[in-house]
KOLZA-528923 format. One line per field, with one value per atom (N, C-alpha, C, O): residue number from 1; atom name; residue in one letter; x, y, z. Coordinates in Angstrom, 3 decimals. Atoms other than C-alpha are relative to their C-alpha. Example, Ala and Ser with C-alpha at 12.3 -4.5 7.8 and 13.67 -1.06 7.14 Angstrom:
! residues 2
resi: (1,1,1,1,2,2,2,2)
name: (N,CA,C,O,N,CA,C,O)
resn: (a,a,a,a,s,s,s,s)
X: (0.890,12.300,0.900,1.936,-0.820,13.670,-0.770,-0.261)
Y: (-1.190,-4.500,1.200,1.181,-1.190,-1.060,1.090,2.198)
Z: (0.000,7.800,0.000,0.665,-0.060,7.140,0.730,0.899)
END
This chain:
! residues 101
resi: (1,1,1,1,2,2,2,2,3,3,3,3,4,4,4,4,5,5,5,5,6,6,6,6,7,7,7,7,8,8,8,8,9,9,9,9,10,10,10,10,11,11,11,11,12,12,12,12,13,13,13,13,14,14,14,14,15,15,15,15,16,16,16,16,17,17,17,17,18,18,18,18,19,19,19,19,20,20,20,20,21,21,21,21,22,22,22,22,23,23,23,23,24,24,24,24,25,25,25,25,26,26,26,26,27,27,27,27,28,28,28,28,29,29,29,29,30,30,30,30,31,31,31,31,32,32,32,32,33,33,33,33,34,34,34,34,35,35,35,35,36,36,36,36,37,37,37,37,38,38,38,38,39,39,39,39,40,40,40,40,41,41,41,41,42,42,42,42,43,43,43,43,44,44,44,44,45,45,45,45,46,46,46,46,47,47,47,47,48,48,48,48,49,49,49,49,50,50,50,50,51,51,51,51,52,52,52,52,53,53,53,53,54,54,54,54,55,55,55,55,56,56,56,56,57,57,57,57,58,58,58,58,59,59,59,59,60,60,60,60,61,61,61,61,62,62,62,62,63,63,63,63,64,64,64,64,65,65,65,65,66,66,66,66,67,67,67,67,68,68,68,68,69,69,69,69,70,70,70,70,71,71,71,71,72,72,72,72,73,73,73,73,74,74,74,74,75,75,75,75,76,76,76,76,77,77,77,77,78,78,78,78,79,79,79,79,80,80,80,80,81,81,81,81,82,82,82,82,83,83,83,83,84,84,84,84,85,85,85,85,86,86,86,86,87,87,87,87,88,88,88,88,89,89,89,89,90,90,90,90,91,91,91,91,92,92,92,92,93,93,93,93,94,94,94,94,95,95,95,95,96,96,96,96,97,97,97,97,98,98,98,98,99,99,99,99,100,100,100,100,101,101,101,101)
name: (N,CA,C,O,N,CA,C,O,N,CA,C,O,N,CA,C,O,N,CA,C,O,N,CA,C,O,N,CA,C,O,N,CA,C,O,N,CA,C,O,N,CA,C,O,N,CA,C,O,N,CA,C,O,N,CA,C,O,N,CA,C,O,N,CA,C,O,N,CA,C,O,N,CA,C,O,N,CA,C,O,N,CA,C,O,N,CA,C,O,N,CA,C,O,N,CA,C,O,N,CA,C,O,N,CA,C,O,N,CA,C,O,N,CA,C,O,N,CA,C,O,N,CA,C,O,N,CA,C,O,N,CA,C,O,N,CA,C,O,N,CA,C,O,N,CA,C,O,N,CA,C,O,N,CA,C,O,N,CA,C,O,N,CA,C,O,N,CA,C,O,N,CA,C,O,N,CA,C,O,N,CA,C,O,N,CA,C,O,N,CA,C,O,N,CA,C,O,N,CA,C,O,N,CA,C,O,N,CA,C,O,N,CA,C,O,N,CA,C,O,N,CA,C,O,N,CA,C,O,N,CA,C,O,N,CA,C,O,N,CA,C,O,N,CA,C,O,N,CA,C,O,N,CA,C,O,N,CA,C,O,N,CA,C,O,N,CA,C,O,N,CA,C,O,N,CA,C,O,N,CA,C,O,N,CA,C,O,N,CA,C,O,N,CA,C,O,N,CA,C,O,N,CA,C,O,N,CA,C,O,N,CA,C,O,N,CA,C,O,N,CA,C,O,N,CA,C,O,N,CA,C,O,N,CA,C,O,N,CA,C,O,N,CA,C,O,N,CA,C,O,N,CA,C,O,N,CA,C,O,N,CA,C,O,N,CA,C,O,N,CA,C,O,N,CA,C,O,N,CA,C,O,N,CA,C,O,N,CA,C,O,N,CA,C,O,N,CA,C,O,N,CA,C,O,N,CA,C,O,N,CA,C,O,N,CA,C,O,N,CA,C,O,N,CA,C,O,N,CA,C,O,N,CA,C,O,N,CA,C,O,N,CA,C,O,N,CA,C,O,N,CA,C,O)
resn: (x,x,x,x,x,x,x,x,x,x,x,x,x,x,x,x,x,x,x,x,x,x,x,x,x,x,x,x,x,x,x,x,x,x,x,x,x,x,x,x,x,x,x,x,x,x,x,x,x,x,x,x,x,x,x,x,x,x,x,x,x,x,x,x,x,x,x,x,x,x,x,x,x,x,x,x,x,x,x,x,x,x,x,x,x,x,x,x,x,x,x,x,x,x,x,x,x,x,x,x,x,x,x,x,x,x,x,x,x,x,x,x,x,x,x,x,x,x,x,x,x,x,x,x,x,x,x,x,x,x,x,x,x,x,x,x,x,x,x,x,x,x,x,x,x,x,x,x,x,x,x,x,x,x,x,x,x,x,x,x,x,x,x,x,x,x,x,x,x,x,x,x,x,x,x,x,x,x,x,x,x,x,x,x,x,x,x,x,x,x,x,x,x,x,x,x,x,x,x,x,x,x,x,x,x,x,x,x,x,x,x,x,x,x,x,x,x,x,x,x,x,x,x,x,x,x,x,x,x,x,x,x,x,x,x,x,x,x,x,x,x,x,x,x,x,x,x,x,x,x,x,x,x,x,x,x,x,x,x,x,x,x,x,x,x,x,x,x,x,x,x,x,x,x,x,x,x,x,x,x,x,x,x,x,x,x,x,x,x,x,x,x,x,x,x,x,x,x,x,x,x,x,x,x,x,x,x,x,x,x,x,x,x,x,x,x,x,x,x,x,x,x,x,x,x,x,x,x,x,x,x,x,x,x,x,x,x,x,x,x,x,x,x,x,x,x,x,x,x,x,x,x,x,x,x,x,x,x,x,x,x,x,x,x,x,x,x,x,x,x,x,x,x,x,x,x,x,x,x,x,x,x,x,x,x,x,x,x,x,x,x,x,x,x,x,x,x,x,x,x,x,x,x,x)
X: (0.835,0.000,0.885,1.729,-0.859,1.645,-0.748,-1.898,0.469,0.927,-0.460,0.140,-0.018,-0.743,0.326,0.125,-0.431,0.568,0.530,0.116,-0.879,2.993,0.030,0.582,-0.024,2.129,-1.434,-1.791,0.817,-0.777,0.033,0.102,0.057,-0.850,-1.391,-1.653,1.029,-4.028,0.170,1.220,0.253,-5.206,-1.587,-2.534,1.230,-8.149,-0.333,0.758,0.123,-9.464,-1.505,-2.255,1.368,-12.833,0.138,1.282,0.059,-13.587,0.824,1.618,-0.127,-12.769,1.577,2.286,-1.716,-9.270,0.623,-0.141,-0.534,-6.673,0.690,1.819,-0.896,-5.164,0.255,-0.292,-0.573,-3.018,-0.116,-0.368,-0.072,-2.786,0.977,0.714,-0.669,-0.301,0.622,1.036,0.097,0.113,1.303,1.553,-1.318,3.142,-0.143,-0.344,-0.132,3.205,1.194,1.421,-0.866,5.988,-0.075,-0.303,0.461,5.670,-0.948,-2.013,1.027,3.916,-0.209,-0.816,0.938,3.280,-0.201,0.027,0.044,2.333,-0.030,-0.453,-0.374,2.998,-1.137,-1.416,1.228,0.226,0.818,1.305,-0.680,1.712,-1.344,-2.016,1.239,-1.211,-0.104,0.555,-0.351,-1.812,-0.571,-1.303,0.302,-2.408,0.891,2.051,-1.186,-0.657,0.599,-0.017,-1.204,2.319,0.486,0.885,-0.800,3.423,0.137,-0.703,-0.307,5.271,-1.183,-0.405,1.392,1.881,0.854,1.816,-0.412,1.937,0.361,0.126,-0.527,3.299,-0.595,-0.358,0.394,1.475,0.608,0.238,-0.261,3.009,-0.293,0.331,0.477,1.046,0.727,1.390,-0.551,2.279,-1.270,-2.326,1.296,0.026,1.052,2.232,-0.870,0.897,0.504,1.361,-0.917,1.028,0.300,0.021,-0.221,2.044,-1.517,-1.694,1.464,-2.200,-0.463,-1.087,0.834,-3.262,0.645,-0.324,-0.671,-1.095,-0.723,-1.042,0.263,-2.245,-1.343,-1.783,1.527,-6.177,0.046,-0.717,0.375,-5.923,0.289,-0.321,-0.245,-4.447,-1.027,-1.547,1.047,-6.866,-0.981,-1.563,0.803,-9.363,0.193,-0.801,-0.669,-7.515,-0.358,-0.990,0.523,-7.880,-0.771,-0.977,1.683,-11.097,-1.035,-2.091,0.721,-12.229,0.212,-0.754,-0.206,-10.305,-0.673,-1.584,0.804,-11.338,-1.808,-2.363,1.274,-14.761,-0.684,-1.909,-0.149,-14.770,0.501,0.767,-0.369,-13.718,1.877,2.324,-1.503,-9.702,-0.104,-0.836,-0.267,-8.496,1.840,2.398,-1.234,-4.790,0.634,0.076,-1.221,-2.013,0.230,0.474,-0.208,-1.599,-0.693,-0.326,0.921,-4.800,-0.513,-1.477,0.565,-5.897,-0.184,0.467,0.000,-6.918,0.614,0.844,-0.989,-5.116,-1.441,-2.321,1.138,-7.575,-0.473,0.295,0.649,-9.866,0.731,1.710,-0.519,-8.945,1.139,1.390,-1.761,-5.045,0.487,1.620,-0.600,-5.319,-0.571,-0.228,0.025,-6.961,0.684,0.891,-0.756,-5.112,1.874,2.786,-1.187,-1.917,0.018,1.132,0.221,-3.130,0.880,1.642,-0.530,-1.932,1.903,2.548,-1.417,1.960,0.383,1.564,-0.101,1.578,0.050,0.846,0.453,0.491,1.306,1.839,-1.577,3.765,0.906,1.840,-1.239,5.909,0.283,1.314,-0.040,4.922,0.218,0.881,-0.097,4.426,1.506,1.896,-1.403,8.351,0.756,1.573,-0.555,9.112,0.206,1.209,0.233,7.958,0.917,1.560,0.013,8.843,1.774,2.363,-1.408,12.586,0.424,1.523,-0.984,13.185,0.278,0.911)
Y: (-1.173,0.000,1.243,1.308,-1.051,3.493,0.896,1.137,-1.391,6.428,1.019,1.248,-1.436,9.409,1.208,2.237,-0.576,11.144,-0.520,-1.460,0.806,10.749,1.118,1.020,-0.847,13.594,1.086,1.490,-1.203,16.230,0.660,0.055,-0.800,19.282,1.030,1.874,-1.216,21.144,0.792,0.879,-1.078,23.782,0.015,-0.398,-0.429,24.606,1.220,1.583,-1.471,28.428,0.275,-0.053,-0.321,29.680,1.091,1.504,-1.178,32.429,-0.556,0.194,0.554,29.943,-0.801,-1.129,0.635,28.371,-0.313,-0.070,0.087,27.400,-0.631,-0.149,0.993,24.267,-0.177,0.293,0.541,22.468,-1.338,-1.700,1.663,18.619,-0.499,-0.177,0.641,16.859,-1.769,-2.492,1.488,13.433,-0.630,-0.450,0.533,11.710,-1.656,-2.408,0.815,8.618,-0.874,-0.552,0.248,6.432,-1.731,-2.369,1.264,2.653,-0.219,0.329,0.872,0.491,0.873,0.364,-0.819,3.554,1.267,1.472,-0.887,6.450,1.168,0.698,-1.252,10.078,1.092,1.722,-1.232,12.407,1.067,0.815,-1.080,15.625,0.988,1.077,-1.128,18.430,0.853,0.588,-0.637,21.052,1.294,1.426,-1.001,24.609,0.435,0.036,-1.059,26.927,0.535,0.555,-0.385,28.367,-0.700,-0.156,0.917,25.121,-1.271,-1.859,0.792,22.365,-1.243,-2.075,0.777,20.009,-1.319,-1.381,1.335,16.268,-0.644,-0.033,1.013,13.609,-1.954,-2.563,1.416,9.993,-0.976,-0.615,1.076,7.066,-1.565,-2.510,1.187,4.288,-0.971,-0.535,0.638,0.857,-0.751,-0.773,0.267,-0.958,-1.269,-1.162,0.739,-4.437,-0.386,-1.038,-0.246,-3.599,1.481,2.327,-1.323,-0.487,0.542,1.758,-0.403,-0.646,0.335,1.388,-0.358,-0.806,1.202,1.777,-0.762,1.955,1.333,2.304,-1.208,4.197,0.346,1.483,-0.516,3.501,0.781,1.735,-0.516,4.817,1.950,2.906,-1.096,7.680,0.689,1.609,-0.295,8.343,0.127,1.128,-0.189,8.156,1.020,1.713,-1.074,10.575,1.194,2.060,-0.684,12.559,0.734,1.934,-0.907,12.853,0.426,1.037,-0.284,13.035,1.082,1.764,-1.261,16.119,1.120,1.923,-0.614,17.728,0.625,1.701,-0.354,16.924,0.863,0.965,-0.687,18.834,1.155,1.855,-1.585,21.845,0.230,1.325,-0.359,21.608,0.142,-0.406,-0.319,23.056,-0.381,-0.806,0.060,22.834,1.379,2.474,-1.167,25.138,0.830,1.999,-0.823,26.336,0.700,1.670,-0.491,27.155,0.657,1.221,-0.038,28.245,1.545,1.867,-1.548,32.650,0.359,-0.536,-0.417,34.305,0.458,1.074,-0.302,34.418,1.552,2.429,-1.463,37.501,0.331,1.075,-0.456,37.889,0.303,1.185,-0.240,37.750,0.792,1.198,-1.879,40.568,0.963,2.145,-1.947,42.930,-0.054,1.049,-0.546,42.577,0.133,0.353,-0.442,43.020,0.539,0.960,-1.466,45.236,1.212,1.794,-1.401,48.051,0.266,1.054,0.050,47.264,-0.684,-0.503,0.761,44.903,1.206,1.193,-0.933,47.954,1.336,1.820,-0.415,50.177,-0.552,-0.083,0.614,48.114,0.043,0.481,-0.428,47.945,1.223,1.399,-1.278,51.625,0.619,1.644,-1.078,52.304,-0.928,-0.586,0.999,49.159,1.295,1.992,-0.774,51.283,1.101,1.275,-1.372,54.624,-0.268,0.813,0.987,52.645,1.084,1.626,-0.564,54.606,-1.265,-1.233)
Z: (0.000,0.000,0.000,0.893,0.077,-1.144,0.847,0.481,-1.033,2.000,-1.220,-2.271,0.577,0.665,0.443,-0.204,-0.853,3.153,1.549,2.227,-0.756,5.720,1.882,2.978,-1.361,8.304,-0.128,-1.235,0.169,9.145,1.073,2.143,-0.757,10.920,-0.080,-0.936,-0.024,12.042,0.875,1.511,-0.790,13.897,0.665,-0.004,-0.709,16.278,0.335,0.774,-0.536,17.304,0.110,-0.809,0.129,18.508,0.910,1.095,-1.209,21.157,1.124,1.692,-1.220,23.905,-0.119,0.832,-0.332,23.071,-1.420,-2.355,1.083,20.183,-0.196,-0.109,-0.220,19.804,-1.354,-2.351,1.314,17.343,0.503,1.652,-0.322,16.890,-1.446,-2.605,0.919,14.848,-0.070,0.836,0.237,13.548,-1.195,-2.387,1.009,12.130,-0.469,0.485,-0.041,10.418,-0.833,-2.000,-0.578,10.761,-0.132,0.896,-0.080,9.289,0.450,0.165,-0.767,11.519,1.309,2.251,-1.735,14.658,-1.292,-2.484,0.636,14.181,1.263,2.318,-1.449,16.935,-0.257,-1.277,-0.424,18.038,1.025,2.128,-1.062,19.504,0.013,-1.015,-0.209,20.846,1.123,2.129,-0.817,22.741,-0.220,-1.201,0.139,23.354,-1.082,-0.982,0.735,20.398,0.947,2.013,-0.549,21.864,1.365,2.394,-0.920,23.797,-0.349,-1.030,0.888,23.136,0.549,1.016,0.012,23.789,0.995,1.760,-0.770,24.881,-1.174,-2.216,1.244,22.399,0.850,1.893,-0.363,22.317,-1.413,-2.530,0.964,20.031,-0.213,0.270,-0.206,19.116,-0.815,-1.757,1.218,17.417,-0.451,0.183,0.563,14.866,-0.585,-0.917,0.403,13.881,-2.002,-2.597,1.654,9.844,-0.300,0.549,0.419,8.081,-0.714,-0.777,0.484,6.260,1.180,1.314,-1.598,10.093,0.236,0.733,-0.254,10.612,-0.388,0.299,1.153,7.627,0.212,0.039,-0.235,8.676,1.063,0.910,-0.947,11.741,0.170,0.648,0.883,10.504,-0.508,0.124,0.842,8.123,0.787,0.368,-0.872,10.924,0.702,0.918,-1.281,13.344,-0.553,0.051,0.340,10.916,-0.262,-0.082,0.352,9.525,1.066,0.895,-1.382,13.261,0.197,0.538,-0.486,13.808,-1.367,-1.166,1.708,9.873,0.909,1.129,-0.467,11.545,1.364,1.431,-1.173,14.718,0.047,1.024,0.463,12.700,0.168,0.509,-0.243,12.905,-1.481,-2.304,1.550,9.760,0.004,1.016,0.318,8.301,0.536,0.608,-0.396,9.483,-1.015,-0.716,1.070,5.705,-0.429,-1.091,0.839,4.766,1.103,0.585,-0.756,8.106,-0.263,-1.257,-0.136,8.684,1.314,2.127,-1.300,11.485,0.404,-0.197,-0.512,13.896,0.537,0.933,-0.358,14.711,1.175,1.126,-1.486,18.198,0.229,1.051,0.307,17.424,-1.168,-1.429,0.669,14.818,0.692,0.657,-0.612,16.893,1.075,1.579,-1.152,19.632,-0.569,0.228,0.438,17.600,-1.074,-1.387,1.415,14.202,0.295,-0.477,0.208,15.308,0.091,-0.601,0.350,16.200,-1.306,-1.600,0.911,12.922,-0.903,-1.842,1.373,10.825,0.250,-0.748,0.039,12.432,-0.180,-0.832,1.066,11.588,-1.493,-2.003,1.317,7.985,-0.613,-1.635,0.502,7.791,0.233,-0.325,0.090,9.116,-1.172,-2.027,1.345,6.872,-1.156,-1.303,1.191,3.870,-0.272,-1.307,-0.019,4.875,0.362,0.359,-0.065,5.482,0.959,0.833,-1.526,8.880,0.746,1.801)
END
């Protein structure tokens, strides 16, 4: 069986908190690291006795978190609450950027 992927990284954010969860897979285990954003989380590593058992569960972990609203790290929006509370040093910076003082 060829992986279609060998790792995923999401993200979580709502009013109430903002987690990440990430999933490595790794032959026959596969590593769950999670946690609040801005800490290094917990790390769990399971083993599976084939590399297909491996890949379903995976694929499950996944679509559980997908479903519960975690999005990807790449595609994700910088959340509301973490541009307004930093817009305005974000937007001096750019403006001395520009203005190259």
């Amino acid at each position: 069986m060829t992986r279609s992927q060998d790792h995923c990284s999401l993200i979580y954010s709502d009013g109430h908190s903002s987690k990440f969860w990430k999933l490595v897979l790794q032959g026959t285990s596969h590593t769950v690291t999670f946690g609040r954003l801005g800490t290094t989380g917990q790390t769990q590593t399971k083993q599976f006795a084939s590399e297909e058992a491996a890949q379903k569960a995976f694929d499950k972990l996944r679509l559980e978190k997908l479903r519960k609203g975690y999005v990807s790290e790449i595609i994700s929006p910088i959340p509301v609450d973490w541009y307004w509370k930093h817009h305005f040093s974000i937007r001096g910076l750019v403006a001395t950027w520009i203005s190259g003082s």
